[in-house]
C-alpha positions as a printed Julia matrix, in Angstrom:
283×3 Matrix{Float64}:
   0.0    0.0     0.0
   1.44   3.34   -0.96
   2.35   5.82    2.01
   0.15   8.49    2.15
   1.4   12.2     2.15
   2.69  13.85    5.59
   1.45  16.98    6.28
   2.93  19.46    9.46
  -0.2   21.77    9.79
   0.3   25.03   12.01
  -1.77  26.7    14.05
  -2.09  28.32   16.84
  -4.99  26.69   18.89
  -4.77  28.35   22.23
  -4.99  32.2    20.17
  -7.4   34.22   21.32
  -9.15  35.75   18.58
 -11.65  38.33   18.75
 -14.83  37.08   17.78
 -13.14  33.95   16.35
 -12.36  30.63   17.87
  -9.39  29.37   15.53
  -9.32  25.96   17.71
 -12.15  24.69   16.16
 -11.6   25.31   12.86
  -8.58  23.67   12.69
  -9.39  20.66   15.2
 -12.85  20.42   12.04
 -10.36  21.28    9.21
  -7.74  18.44   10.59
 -10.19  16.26   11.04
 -11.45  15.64    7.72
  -8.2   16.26    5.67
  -6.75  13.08    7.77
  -9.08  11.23    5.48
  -5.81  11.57    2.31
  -3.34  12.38    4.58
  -1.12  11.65    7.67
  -0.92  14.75    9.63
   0.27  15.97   12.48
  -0.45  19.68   14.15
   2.29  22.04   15.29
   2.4   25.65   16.94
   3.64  28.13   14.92
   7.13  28.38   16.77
   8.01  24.59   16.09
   7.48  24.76   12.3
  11.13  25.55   11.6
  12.34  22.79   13.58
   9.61  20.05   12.36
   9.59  20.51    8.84
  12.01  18.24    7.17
  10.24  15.7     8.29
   6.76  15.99    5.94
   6.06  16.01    2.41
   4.04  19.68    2.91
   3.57  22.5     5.68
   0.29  23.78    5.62
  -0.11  27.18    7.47
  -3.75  27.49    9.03
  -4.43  29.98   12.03
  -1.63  30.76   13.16
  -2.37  33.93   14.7
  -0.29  37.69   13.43
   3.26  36.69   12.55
   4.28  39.77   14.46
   3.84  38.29   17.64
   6.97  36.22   16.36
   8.39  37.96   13.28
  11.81  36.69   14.12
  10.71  32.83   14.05
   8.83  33.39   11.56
  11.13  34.94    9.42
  13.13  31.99   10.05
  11.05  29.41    9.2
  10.34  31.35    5.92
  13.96  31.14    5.54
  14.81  27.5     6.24
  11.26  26.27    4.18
  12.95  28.43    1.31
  16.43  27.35    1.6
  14.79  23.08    1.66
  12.71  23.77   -0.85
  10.11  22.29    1.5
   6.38  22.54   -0.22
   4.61  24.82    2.1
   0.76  25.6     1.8
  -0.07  28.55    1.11
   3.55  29.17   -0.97
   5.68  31.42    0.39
   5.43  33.92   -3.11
   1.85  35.45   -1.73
   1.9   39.31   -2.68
  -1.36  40.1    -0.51
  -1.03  40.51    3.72
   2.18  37.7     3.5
   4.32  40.16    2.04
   2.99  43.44    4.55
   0.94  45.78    2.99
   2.73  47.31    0.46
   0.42  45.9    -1.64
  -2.35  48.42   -0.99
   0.37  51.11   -2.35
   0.69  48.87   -5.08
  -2.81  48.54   -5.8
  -4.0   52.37   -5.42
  -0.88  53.32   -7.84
  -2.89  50.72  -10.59
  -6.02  52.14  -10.31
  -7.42  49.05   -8.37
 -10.3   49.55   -6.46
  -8.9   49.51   -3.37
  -9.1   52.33   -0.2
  -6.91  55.09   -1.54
  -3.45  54.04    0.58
  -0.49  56.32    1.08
   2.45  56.25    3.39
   4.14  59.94    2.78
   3.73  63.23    3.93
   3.97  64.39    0.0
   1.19  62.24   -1.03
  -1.72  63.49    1.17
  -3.14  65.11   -1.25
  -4.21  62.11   -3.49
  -6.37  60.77   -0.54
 -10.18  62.1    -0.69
 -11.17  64.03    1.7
 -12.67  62.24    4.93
 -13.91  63.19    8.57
 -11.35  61.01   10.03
  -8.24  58.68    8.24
  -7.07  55.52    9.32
  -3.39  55.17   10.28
  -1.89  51.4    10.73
   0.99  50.47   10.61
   2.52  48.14    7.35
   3.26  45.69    9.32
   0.08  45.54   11.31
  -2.52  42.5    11.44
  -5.73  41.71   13.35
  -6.28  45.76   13.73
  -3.3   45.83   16.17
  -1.74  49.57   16.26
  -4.7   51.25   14.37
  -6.01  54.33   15.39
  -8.53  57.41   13.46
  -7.16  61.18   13.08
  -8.79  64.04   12.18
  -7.15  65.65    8.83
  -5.92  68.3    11.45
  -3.22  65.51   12.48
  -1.88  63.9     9.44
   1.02  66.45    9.39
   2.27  65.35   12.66
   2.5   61.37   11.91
   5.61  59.38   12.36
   5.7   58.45    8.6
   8.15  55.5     7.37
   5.79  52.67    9.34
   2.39  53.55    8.48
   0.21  53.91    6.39
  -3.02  56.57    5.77
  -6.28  55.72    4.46
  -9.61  57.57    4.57
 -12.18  56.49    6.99
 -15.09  54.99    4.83
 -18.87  55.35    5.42
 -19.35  51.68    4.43
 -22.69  49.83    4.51
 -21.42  46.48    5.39
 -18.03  44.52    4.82
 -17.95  41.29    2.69
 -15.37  38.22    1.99
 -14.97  36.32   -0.17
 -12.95  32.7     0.11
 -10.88  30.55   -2.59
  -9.31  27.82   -3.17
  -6.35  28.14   -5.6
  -8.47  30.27   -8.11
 -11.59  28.76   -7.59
 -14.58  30.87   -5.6
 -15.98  28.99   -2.76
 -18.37  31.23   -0.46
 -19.04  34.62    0.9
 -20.03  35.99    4.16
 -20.87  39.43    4.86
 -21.18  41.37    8.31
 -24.33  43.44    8.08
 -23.74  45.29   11.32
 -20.28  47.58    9.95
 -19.45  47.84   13.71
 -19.24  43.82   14.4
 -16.77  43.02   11.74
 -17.45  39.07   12.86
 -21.31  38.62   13.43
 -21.21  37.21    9.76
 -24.16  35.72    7.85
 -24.08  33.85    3.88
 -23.96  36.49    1.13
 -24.85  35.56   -2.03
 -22.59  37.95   -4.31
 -23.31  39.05   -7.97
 -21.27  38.56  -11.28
 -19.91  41.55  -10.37
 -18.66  40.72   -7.18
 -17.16  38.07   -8.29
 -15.64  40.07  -11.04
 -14.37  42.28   -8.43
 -12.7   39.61   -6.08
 -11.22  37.69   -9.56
  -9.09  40.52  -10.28
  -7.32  40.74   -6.57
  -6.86  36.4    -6.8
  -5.51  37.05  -10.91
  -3.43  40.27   -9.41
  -1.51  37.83   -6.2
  -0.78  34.64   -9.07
  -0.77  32.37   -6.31
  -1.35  28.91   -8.04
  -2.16  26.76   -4.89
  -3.78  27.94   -1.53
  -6.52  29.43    0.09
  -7.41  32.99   -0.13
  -9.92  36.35    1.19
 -10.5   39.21   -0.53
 -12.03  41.48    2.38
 -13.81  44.33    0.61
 -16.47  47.17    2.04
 -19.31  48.1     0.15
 -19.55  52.3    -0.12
 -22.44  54.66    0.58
 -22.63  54.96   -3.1
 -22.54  50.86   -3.9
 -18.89  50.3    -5.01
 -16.6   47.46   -3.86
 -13.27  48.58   -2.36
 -10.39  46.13   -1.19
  -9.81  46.33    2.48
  -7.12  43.4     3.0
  -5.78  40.12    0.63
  -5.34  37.57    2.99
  -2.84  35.3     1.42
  -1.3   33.91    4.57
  -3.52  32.36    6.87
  -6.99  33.61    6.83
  -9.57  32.37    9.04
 -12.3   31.05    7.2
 -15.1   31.0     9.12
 -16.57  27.57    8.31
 -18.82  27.48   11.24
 -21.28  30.2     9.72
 -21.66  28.17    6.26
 -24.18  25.62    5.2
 -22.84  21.82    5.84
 -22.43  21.68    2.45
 -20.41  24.72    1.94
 -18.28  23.35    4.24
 -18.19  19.98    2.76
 -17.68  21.15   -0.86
 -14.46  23.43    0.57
 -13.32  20.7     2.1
 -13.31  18.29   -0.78
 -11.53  21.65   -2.67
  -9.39  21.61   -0.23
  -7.99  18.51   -0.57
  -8.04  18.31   -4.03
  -5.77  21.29   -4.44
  -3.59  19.85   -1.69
  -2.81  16.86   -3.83
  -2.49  18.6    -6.67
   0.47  21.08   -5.02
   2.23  18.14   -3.55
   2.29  16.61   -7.11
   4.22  20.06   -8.13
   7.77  19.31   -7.76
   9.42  20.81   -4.97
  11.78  23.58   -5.4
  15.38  23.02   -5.63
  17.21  24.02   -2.17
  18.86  26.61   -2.28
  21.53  25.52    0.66
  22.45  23.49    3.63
  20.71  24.8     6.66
C-alpha cells in the first residue's frame, strides 16, 4: 500500500481571537483532511524545527506573525532554503508580504481604499472626517487608530500607512481555493466586523474579487479578498489575505463546508504533485 502524504499543519490553537475561535476550525479542518493524509499539528514556533520531516507544511491559524516575526522569518527562511512545499507558498503578494500591496494597488487604479504612506502624497487621498493610520506591518487591527485631517502632518511616517475612513454599509469576503470561488459571508452590522451571515454575491462581485486572486498569481492555496461596500454601492479592497486567513466555516451551510473541504484537498494533492523547489543551501 502506498504511504500516504505527511502533512505538518500550524496553528495556533490556544490564540485568542476576537470574535473567532481558531481551535475549532482547525481541530474540524484536521479532522477531515486526515481522510488523504497523515498529519500531524504544530504551533507556529516549532514549524522551523519540524519541517524536514513531511512532504508539505500547511499554514492554518496561526495567529499575526508579528507576535513572532523573528521565528517566523526563520522558518520562511529555512522552508525556502529546503525547498520544503509549504501551503499557502511562500510567493503570496497580498497581507504575507505586509501591505505594500495596498500602495501597489491604489498606484494601478485598483479599487482599493486610496493608501499612502508619505507626507507628500496626502493630497491624493479624498477628503474624509477622520483617516485611518496602521501600521505596514500591522494585522488583526493591532496599532490602528482614526485622526482628524488636522493631524496627518504630525505622523511618524516610514511605518504607516493613511487611508480615509469609509462610510461603508457592510463589509464582505470572499474565500478561494487556488483560483476557484468557494463562499461569501458578509457582516451586516459595519461595527461587528465578525457577526457574519451567507452572502450571495453578484457577477460583479465576483468580477471584483477575480481581479485581486488574478493580481496575487498564487497557483495553490486558500485565499480572502475582504472588501467594504460604499455609501454609493462600489466594492473597495480592504485586505488580501494570502497567509492564513480564518475562514469561518462554522457560519456556512454543511455543504459549503463539505464542498471546501473536498476543494481543499483536491488542491492539496495537486500542489504536492508540483515538484518541490530546488534548495537553495544546507541549513
Amino acid at each position: 500500500m502506498p504511504a500516504r502524504p505527511s502533512v505538518l499543519f500550524v496553528t495556533d490553537l490556544a490564540y485568542q481571537a476576537r470574535g473567532r475561535r481558531y481551535c475549532d476550525e482547525d481541530v474540524f479542518l484536521t479532522s477531515r483532511l486526515r481522510n488523504d493524509f497523515d498529519i500531524a499539528l504544530c504551533h507556529p514556533l516549532d514549524a522551523a524545527a519540524l519541517l524536514d520531516s513531511f512532504d508539505a507544511v500547511v499554514v492554518r491559524n496561526s495567529g499575526p506573525v508579528l507576535h513572532y516575526q523573528q521565528e517566523y522569518d526563520a522558518f520562511r527562511e529555512r522552508a525556502t532554503a529546503r525547498g520544503t512545499r509549504v501551503y499557502n507558498p511562500l510567493s503570496g503578494r497580498g497581507d504575507m508580504a505586509g501591505k505594500q500591496y495596498l500602495l501597489d494597488l491604489t498606484a494601478a487604479g485598483y479599487p482599493v481604499i486610496p493608501t499612502v504612506d508619505r507626507p507628500q502624497d496626502l493630497h491624493m487621498l479624498p477628503a474624509a472626517g477622520q483617516y485611518a493610520v496602521k501600521p505596514k506591518a500591522g494585522a488583526d487591527s493591532i496599532g490602528l487608530t482614526f485622526v482628524p485631517q488636522g493631524d496627518l502632518d504630525s505622523l511618524a511616517y516610514g511605518d504607516i500607512l493613511v487611508q480615509p475612513r469609509i462610510d461603508f454599509r457592510y463589509e464582505v469576503s470572499f474565500y478561494y481555493v487556488d483560483d476557484a470561488f468557494q463562499y461569501a459571508l458578509h457582516a451586516p452590522d459595519p461595527g461587528r466586523r465578525w457577526v457574519l451571515e451567507p452572502y450571495e454575491p453578484t457577477g460583479a462581485d465576483l468580477a471584483f474579487a477575480d481581479r485581486f486572486i488574478d493580481w496575487n498569481t498564487l497557483g495553490h492555496g486558500i485565499q480572502r479578498v475582504d472588501a467594504c461596500r460604499t455609501q454609493e454601492g462600489e466594492l473597495l479592497l480592504v485586505e488580501l489575505e494570502d497567509l492564513n486567513p480564518y475562514l469561518s466555516l462554522d457560519l456556512v451551510p454543511d455543504h459549503t463546508r463539505d464542498a471546501f473541504v473536498t476543494s481543499m484537498t483536491a488542491s492539496l494533492h495537486r500542489f504536492l504533485e508540483t515538484p518541490p523547489r530546488p534548495r537553495s543551501g544546507n541549513l
